[in-house]
Every structure is written in structure tokens, then in C-alpha cells.
C-alpha positions as CSV (number, residue, x, y, z in Angstrom):
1,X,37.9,76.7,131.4
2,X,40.4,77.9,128.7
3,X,43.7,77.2,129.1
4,X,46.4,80.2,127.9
5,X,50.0,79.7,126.6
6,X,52.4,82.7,127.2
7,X,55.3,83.4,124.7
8,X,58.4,82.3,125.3
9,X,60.4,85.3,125.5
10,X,64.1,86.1,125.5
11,X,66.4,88.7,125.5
12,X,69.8,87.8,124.2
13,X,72.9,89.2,122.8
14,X,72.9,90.1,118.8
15,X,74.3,88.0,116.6
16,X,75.2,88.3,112.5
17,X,73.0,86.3,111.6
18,X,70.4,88.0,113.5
19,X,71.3,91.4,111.1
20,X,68.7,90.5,108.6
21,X,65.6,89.6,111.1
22,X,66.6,92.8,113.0
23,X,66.5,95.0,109.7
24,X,63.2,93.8,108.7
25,X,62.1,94.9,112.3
26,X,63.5,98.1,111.4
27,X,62.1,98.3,108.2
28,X,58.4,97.2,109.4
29,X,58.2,100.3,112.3
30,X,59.8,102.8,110.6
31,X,59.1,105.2,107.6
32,X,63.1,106.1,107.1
33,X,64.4,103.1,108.8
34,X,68.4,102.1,109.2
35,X,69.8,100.3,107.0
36,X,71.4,96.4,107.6
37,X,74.6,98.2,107.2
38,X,74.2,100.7,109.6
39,X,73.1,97.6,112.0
40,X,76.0,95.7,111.2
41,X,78.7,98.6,111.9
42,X,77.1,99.1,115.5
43,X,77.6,95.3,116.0
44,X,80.9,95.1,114.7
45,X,82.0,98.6,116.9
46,X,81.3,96.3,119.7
47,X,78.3,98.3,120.9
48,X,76.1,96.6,123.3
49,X,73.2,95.3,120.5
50,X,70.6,92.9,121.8
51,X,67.5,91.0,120.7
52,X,64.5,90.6,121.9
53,X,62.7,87.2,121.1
54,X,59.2,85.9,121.1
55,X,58.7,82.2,120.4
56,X,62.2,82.1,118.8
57,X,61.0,85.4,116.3
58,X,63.6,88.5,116.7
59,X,60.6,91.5,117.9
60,X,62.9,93.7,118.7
61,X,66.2,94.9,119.4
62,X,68.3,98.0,121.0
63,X,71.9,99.4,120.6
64,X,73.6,101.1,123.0
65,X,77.3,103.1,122.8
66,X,79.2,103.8,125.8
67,X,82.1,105.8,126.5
68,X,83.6,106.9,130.1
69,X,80.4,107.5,132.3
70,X,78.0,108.6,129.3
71,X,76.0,106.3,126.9
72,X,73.8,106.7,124.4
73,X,70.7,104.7,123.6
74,X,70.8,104.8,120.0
75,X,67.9,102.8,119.0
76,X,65.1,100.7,120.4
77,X,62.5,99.3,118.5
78,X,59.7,96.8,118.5
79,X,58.0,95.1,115.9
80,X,54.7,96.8,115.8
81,X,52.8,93.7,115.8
82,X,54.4,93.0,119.4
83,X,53.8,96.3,120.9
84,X,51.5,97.2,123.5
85,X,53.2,94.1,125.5
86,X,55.6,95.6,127.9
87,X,58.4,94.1,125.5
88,X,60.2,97.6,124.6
89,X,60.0,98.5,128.5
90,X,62.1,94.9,128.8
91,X,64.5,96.6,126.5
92,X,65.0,99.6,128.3
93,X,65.0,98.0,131.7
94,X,68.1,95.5,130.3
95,X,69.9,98.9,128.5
96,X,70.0,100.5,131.7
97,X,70.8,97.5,133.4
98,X,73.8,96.8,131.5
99,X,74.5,100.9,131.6
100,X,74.5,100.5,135.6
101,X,77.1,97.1,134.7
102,X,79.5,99.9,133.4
103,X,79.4,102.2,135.6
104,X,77.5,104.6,133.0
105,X,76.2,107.7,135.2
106,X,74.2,108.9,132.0
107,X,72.0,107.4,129.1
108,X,71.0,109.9,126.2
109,X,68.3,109.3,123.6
110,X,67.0,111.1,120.6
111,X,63.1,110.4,119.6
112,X,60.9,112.0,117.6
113,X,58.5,114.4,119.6
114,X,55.7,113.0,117.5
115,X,56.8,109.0,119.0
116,X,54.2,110.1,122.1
117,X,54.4,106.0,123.3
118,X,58.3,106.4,123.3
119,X,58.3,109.5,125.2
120,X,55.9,107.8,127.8
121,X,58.1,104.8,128.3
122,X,61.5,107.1,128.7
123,X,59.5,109.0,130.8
124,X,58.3,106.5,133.1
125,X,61.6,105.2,133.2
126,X,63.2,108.2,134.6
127,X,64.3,109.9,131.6
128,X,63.9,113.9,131.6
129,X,63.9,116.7,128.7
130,X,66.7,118.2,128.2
131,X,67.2,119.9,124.9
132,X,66.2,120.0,120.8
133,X,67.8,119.1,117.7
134,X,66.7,120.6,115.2
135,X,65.8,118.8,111.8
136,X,67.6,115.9,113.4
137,X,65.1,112.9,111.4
138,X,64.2,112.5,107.9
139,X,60.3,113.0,107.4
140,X,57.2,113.2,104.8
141,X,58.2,116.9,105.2
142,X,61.9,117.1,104.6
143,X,63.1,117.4,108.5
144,X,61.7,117.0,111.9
145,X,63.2,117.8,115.4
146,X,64.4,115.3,117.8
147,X,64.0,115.5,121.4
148,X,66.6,114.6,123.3
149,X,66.6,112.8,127.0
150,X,68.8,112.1,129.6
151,X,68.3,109.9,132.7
152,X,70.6,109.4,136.0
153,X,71.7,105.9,136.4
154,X,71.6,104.8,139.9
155,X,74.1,102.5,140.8
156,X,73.8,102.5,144.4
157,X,72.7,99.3,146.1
């Protein structure tokens, strides 16, 4: 009989000191990834920036704005040696948690049409299709499109 040891996982609030952790997650998913600075001004514009630990290593992360009833999901990411473990869908589930916490009625996203795993997670979490924008991400090819998404917040009990 084997014995098995889960993770210890934790979603917590962003931190400074968690800016450089957080941009090397960046940097190790993405092809034209944010930089710390760009990071670092979403934290310090108060928007609500989490992390997502595993044994006390920063996986992941998400940023969220929010104004009136609308907010915007402006990046999620996990580490790509952490995915395939329902972590990012822990993400999502806490953004919209704290969305429903404000009252939000709306959460918009931008992915890239090509991020099919992204588009199945937003999906399955209620997020719909609802327009284009054009040349929105840097690429190998000069621009690519970004998909946009929109999902209802329920707030009701």
C-alpha cells in the first residue's frame, strides 16, 4: 500500500514581494508575457491580485479590475508545470467569488482564440462569446485577435 501526500495549496492575497515569483510565472507560460512593472501597477491600483500557492511556491496568480457592476478579468495564469490540476479553475472560481462580494453583475475577459484550454475553463464556468478584437495580442506573426467573454454573476442566494 502506497501512501500519497497532496500539496498544500493556498490561495491568498498578492503581496510585493510576491511581484518577482509572479513575473517569472508570467514569464514561464507566456511567449509576450507582462512585465513586473505592469504587475506591480495593477497591485498598486488596488486591483484585486491574488496568488495561488502550492507547497509555499507562487503557481499562479489573477488580477481583476472592477468598477460600478462590471469587472474585468485581466489575467489568469498558471505555471505550466501545475496545469492540468484544477488550480486555474480555483482561480476563476475565487475571481468570481470576490466579483459576486462586490456586487459585480459582469466579468469580461480577453484570451487568445488559439488558448483552446482557457476557452474550455471560461466556458464551463459560464462565460459566453460575445465579440472580437482585432490584432488585440502580440504574436510570432505580428498580431492576433482576442476573443472576448462575458459571464452573468449570480448573486442571488
Amino acid at each position: 500500500m502506497s501512501a500519497s501526500v497532496r500539496p498544500q495549496t493556498q490561495l491568498r492575497p498578492m503581496r510585493p514581494a510576491d511581484l518577482k515569483a509572479v513575473a517569472e510565472v508570467e514569464r514561464s507560460s507566456y511567449q509576450f508575457p507582462w512585465s513586473i512593472g505592469i504587475v506591480r501597477d495593477c497591485l498598486l491600483a488596488g486591483y484585486h491580485s491574488q496568488v495561488f500557492e502550492v507547497d509555499g511556491v507562487i503557481s499562479g496568480y489573477s488580477i481583476m479590475s472592477a468598477a460600478g457592476s462590471e469587472a474585468h478579468l485581466l489575467n489568469l495564469c498558471v505555471h505550466p508545470g501545475y496545469q492540468g490540476l484544477g488550480y486555474g479553475r480555483r482561480l476563476l472560481n475565487s475571481v468570481l467569488l470576490r466579483a459576486e462580494e462586490l456586487s459585480i453583475e459582469r466579468v469580461f475577459l480577453e484570451v487568445r482564440p488559439s488558448n483552446l484550454v482557457a476557452i474550455s475553463l471560461y466556458r464551463s464556468a459560464g462565460f459566453e462569446l460575445i465579440g472580437t478584437r482585432p490584432s488585440y495580442y502580440q504574436s510570432e506573426r505580428g498580431r492576433e485577435d482576442a476573443v472576448i467573454f462575458a459571464a452573468s454573476v449570480d448573486a442571488s442566494p
